[in-house]
Backbone bond lengths (Angstrom), bond angles and torsions (degrees), N, CA, C in turn:
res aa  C-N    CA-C-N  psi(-1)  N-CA   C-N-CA  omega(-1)  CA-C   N-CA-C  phi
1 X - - - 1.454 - - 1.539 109.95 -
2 X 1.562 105.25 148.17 2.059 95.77 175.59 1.031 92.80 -112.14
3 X 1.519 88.87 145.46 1.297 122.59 175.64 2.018 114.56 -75.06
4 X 1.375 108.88 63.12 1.207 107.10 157.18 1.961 116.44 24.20
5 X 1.460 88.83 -101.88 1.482 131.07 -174.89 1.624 106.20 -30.66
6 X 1.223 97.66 -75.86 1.842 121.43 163.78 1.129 105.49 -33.95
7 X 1.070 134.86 -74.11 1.795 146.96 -174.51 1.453 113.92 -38.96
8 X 1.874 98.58 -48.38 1.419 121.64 -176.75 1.572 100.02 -68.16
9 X 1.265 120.48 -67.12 1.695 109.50 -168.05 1.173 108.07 -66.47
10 X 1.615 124.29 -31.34 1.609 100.29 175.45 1.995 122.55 -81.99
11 X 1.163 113.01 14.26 1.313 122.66 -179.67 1.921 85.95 -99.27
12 X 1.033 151.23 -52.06 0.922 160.59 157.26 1.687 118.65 -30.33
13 X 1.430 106.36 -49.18 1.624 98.55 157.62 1.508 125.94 -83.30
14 X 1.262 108.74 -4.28 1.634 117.70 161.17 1.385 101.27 -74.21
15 X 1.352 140.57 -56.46 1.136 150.41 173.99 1.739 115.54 -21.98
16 X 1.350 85.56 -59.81 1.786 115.43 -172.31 1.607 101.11 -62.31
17 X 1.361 94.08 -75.90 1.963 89.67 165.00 1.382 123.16 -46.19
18 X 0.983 134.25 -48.43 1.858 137.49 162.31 1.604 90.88 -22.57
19 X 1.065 92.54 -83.26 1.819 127.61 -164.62 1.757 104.53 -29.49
20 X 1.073 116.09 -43.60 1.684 128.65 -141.33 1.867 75.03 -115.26
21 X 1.589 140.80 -75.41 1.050 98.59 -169.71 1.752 119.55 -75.90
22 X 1.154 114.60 44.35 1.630 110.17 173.24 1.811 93.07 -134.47
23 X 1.718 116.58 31.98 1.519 96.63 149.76 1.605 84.60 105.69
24 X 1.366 130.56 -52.80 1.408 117.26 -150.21 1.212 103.74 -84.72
25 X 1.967 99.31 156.53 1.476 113.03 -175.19 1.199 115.75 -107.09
26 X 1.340 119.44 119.95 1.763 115.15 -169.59 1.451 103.54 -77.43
27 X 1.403 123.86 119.42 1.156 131.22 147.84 1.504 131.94 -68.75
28 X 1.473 105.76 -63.70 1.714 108.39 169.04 1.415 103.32 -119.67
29 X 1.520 109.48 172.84 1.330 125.41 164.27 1.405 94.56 -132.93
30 X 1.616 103.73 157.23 1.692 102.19 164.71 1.682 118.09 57.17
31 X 1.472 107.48 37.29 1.623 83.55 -160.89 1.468 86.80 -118.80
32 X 1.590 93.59 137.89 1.410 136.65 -149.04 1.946 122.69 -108.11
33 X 1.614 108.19 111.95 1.354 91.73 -173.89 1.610 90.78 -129.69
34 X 1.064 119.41 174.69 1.431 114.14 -169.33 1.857 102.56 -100.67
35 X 1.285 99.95 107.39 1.468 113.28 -167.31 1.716 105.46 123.22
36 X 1.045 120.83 18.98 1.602 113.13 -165.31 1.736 111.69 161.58
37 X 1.375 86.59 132.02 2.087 90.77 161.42 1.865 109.38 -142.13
38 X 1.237 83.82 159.41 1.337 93.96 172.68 1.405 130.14 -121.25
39 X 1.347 137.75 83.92 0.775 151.29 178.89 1.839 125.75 -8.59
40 X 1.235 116.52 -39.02 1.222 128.12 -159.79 2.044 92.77 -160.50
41 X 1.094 136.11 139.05 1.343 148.02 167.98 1.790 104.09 -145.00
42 X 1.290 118.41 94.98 1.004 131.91 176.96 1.794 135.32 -130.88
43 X 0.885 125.43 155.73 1.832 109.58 176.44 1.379 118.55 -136.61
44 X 1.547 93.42 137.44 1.230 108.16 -158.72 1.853 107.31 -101.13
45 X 1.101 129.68 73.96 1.439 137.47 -159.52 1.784 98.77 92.04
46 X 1.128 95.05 -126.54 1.617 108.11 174.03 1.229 126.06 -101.67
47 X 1.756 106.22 8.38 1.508 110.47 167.07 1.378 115.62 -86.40
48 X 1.354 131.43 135.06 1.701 134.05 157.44 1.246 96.19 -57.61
49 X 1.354 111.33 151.01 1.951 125.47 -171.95 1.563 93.81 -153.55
50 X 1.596 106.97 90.57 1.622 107.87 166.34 1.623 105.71 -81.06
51 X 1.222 100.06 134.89 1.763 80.50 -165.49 2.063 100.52 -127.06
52 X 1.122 143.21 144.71 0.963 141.24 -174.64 1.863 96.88 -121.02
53 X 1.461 100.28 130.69 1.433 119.35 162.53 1.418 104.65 -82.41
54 X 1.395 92.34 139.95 1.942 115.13 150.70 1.434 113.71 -149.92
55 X 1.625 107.60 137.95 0.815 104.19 178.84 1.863 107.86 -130.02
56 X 1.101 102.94 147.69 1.841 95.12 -177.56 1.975 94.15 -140.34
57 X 1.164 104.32 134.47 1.580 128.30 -168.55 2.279 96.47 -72.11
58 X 1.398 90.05 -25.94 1.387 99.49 -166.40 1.440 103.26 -172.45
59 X 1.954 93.64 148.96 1.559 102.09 177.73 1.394 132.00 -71.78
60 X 1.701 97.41 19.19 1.734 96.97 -160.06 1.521 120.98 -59.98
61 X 2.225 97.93 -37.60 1.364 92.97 -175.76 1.341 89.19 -103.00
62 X 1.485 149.45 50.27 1.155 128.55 160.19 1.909 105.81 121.79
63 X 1.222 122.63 161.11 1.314 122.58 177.15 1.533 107.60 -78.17
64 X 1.278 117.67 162.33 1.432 131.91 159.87 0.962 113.39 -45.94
65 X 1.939 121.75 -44.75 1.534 121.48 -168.18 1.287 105.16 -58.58
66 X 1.483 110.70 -37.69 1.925 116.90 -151.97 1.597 87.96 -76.63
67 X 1.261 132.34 -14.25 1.523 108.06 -167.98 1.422 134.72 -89.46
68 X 1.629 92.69 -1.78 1.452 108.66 170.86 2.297 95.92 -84.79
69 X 1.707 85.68 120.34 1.307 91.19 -159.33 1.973 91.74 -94.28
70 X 1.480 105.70 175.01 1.725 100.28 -171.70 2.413 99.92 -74.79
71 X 1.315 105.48 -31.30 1.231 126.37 150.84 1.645 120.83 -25.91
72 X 1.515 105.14 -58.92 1.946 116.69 -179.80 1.566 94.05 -83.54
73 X 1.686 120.60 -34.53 1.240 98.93 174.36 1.345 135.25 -50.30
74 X 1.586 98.04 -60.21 1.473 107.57 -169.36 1.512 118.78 -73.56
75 X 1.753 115.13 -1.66 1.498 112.11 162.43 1.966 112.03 -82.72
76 X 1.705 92.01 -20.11 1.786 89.76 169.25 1.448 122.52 -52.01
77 X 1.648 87.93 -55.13 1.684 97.60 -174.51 1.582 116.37 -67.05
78 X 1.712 117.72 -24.05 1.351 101.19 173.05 2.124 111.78 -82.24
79 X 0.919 105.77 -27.56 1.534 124.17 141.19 1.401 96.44 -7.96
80 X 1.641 105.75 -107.69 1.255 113.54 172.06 1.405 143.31 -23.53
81 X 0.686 108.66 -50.20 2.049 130.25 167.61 1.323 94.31 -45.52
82 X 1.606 110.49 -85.45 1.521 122.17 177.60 1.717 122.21 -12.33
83 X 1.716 91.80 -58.51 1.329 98.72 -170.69 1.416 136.69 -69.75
84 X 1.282 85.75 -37.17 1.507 123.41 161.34 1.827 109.99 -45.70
85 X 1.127 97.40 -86.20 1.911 106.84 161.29 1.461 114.37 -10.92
86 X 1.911 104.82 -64.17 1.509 103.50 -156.17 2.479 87.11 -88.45
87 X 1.058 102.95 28.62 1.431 81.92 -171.89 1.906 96.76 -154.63
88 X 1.081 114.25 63.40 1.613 123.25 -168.55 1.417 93.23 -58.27
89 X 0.861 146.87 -3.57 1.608 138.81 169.49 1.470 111.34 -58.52
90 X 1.170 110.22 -54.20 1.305 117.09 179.00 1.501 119.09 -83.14
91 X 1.548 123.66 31.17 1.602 119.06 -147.23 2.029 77.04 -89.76
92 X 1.627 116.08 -44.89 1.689 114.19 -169.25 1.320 129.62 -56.64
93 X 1.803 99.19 -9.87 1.444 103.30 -145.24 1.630 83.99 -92.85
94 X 1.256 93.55 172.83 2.010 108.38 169.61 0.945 111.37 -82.42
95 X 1.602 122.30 151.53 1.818 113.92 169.41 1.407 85.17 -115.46
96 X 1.245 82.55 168.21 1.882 116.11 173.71 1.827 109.18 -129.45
97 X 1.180 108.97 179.93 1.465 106.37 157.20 1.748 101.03 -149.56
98 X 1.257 117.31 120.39 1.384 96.35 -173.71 1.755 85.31 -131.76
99 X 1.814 100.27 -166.80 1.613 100.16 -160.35 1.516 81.02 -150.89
100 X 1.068 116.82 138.57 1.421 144.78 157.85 1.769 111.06 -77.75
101 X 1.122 131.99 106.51 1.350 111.29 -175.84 1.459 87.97 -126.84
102 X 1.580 99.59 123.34 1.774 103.76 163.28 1.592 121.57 -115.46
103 X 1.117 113.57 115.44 1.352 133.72 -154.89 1.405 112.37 -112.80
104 X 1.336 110.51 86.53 1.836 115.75 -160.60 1.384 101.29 62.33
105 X 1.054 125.66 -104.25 1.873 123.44 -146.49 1.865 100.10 -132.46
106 X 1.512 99.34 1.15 1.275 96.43 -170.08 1.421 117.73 -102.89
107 X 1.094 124.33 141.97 2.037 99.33 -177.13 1.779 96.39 -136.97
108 X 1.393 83.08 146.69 1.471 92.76 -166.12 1.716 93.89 -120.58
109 X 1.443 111.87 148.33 1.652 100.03 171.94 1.472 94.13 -129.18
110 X 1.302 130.46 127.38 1.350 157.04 156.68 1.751 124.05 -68.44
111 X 1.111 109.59 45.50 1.663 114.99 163.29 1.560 113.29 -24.36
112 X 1.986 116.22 109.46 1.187 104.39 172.20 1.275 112.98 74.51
113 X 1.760 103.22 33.35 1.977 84.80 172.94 1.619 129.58 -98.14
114 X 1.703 74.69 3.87 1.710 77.90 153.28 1.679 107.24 -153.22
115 X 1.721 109.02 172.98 1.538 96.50 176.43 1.524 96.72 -120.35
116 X 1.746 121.26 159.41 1.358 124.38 157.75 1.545 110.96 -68.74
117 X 1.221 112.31 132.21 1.283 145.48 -179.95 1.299 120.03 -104.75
């Protein structure tokens, strides 16, 4: 049987490494509000970059990109707000929402693949 979970956090430290040699600074991992998580909370210059992993082994049921649903979005963006609130440091900076999608061996990062509305 796979271990889901396992699969998930170590696609997530691939993520982190992606992330870190392309410049970005990890702030949180895993960070947790009741109604929502965020996978990755990092900044990329002076932009905030809430960023959501997916990963899919294969296109059978669909790509990584498609699995960030409009549903995972809009708990990102209240995510965001939240975090923002409990962390006024970051109140100047820009947000983004982007998605890490790793798709077999390949990882793609999507800057801005969605906006709060």
């Amino acid at each position: 049987m796979v271990n889901k979970r396992a699969i998930g956090s170590e696609m997530e430290k691939v993520a982190v490494r992606f992330l870190l040699g392309k410049g970005f600074r990890i702030i949180e991992r895993n960070y947790y509000i009741r109604g929502g998580e965020a996978d990755i909370i990092a900044t990329d210059g002076s932009t905030l970059c809430f960023i959501e992993v997916k990963y899919r082994a294969t296109d059978e049921f669909g790509t990584a990109e498609e699995a960030v649903t409009p549903v995972k979005q809009r708990r990102l963006i209240k995510l965001a707000r939240v975090f923002i609130m409990k962390n006024p440091m970051y109140a100047d900076f820009d947000v983004r929402f982007d998605v890490i999608a790793i798709n077999g061996n390949e990882i793609n990062l999507i800057k801005g693949a969605f906006d709060a509305v």
